[in-house]
N, C-alpha and C positions, 0 to 999 in steps of 0.2 A: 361594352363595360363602361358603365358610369362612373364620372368624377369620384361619386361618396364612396363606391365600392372602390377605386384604389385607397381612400382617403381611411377607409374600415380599415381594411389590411394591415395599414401604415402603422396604423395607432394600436391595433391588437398585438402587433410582434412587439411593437415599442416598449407596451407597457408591460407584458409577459417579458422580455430580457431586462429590464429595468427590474420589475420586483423582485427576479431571480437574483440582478447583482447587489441588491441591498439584502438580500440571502430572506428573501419573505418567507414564508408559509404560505404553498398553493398558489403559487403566482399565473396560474392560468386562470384565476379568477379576477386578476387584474385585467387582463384580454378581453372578457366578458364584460365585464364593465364600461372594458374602452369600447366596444362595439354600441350599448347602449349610449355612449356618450356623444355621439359623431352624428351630428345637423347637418342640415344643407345651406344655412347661413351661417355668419359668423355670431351676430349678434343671440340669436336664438340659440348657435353653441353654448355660450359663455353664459345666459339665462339660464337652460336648461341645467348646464353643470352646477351653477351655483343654487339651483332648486335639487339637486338628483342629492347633491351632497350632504344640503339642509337638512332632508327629508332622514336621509340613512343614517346622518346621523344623530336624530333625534329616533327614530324608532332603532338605534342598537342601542340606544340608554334603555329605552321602557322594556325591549328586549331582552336583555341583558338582568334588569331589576327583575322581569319576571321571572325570568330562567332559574336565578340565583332564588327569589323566596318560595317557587311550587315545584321548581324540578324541570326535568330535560321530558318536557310527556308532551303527545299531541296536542291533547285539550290545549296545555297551556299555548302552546303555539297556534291551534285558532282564537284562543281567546284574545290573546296579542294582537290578532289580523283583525278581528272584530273595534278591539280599540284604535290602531294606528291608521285603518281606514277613514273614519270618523273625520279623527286629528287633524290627519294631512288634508283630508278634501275642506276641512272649516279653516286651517290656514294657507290653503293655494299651494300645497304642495304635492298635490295629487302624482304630478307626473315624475316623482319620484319616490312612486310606490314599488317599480321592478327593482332597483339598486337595492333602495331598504329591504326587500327582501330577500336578495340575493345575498346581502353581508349577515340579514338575521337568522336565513338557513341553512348557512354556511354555518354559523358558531353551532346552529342546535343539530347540524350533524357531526360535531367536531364532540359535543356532550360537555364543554365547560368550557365556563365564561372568567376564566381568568385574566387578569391586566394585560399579559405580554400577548395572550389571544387578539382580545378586545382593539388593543393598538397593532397589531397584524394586520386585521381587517381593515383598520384607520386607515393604514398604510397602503393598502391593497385598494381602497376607494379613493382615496387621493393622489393615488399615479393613474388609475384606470379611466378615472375621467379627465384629471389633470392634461394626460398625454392626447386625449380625443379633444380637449380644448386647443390644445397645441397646435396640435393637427389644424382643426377647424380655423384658427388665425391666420396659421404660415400659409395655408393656402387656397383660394377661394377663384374661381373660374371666372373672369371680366365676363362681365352680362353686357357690359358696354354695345359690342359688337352685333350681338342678337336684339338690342333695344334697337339699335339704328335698322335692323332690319325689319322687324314687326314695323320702324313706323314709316319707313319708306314702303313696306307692300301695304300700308293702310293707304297712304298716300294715292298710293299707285293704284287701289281698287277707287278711292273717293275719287279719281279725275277720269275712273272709266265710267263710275255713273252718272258723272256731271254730264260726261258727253252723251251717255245712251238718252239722259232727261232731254238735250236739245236735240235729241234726234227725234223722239217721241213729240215735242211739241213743232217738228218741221215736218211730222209725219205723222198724224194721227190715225195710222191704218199700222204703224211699225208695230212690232210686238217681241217686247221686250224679256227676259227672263227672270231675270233681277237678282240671277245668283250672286252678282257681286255683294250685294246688300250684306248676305250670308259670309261670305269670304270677310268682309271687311269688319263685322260681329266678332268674329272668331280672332279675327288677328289682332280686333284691339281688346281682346278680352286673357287672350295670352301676352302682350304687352304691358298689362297691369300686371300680370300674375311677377313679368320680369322686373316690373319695377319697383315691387313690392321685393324681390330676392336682392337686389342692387340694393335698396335702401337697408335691409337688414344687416350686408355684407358692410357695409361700414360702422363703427364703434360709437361713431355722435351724430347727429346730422345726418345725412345721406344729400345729397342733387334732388331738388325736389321738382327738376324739370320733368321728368319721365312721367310722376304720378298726376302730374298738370299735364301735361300731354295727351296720355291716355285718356282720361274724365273728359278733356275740351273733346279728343275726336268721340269718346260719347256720348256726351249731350249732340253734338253734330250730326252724328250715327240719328237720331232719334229723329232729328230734325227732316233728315232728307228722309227717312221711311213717312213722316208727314208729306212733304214736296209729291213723293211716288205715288200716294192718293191722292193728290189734287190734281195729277197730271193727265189720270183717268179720268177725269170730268172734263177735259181739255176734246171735244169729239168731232172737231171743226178746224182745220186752219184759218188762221187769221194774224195779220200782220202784227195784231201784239204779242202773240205766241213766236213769230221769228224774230220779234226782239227781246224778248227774253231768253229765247233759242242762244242768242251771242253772249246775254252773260254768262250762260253755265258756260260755256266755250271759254270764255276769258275765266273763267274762279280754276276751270280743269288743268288752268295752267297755274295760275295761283296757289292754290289748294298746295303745292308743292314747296310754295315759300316759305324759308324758317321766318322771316318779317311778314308782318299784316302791311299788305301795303296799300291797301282802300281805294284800289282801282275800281273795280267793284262793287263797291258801295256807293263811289259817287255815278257810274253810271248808272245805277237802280236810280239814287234821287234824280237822278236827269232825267230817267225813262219814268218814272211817275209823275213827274210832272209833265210831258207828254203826254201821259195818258188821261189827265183832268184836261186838255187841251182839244184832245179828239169829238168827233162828232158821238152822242148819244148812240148806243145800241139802236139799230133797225127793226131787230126780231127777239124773239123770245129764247129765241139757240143761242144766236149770238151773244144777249145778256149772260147766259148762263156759262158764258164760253168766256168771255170779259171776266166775272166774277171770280172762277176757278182763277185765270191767271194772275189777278190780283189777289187773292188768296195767298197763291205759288209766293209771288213780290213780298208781302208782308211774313210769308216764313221762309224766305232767302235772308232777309232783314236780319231774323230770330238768329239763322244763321252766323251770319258774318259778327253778330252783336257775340259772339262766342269767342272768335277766334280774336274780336279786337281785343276781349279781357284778358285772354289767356296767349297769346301771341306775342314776341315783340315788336313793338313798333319800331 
């Protein structure tokens, strides 16, 4: 049983005993109401309601004016839905087309639209959602918890293919799966979803660390499925391949840190500059073996130039 579903319940008894003790008319259609009215954010509650309201309460005036100058007849009730469709989609109040129709099918099975009705319903729409806003404020599920976990098992899939890459370049006969690739997709793509729910659950602002988090490890994500085809062209061992072998080993530990700390990065410019230092290619394998892992070098670089923007130092 999910959060919302207790969170339903809460707000449909609320508003059904409420509209009863204010002695309503039909106060089980406040319950209704509250059910439509109950998000899974807070901020998206409080939008919603104040759109659900707008809306209801602009097509129970055109409503209401119809009813009173053609009569209590079908026609006039699709001709109503013909207009208020219209209305509410050209002023973004679409999404409170079920309310508005929920208060304006209620009056036209009631058969008259008189004041003390009219303000019934007022009544009935203003504790029905009111009470599901309530709800949705007083109480909202800390994502805190679940962010720290998506980004520690992103972490923890990104330092298993650091390592698998230096295994592949210490063993060009290894053969690799690359399911982590997938796992680590997946976890930073539901990481966004959470930190997009974190952000809404707060009323101004939100922490804009999670949504910077997430984007840095995907652009990252994109980087190293680059790195994983260039590692295939790697078909040779060779001593520049097991010293790149040692950075991924040292980022698989890195990779972990909430600080950029550019260990990393300065041994890349150390080990490039080593490598204009080395003897010329001998062979045409070799060239193409050199090539590939400077490649790799230049999108490790790509790499790390990610995590230094979005990282703290």
């Amino acid at each position: 049983m999910g959060i919302r579903t207790v969170k339903t319940a809460i707000a449909t008894v609320a508003a059904v005993y409420l509209a009863m003790l204010l002695s309503l008319e039909y106060p089980m259609s406040a319950g209704l109401l509250a059910i439509l009215g109950v998000e899974s954010t807070i901020r998206k509650g409080i939008v919603t309601s104040l759109v659900r309201i707008g809306a209801s309460v602009m097509g129970l005036a055109i409503a209401t004016l119809m009813l009173v100058l053609f009569g209590f007849h079908l026609p006039v009730l699709a001709a109503f839905i013909l207009i208020a469709i219209p209305v509410l989609l050209k002023l973004r109040l679409q999404n409170g087309l079920a309310t508005c129709c929920v208060v304006v099918f209620h009056i036209f099975s009631v058969g008259s639209a008189t004041i003390p009705i009219v303000m019934n319903e007022l009544g009935l729409l203003l504790i029905g959602l009111g009470t599901a806003t309530i709800v949705n404020v007083v109480y909202m599920p800390d994502l805190e918890r679940r962010l720290k976990q998506e980004r520690d098992r992103v972490e923890e899939l990104f330092s298993a293919i650091f390592v698998q890459l230096a295994r592949n370049l210490r063993d060009v006969d290894y053969i690799w799966s690359g399911s982590e690739v997938l796992e680590a997709h997946e976890a930073i793509e539901r990481g966004k979803q959470e930190a997009v729910k974190a952000s809404e659950n707060r009323l101004f602002s939100g922490n804009p660390y999670w949504n910077g988090y997430f984007r840095m490890r995907s652009g990252q994500l994109e980087s190293i499925q680059d790195m994983i085809q260039i590692v295939a062209q790697v078909y040779s061992n060779l001593p520049h391949g097991q010293l790149v072998a040692e950075l991924f080993e040292a980022l698989s530990v890195d990779v972990k840190s909430e600080t950029y700390t550019g260990n990393v990065e300065k041994r890349l410019e150390s080990l490039e500059s080593e490598f204009k230092n080395m003897p010329l290619p001998q062979s045409r394998e070799e060239f193409e073996v050199r090539s590939a892992i400077l490649q790799m070098c230049h999108e490790l670089t790509y790499y790390l130039n990610i995590a230094k923007r979005e990282k703290k130092q």
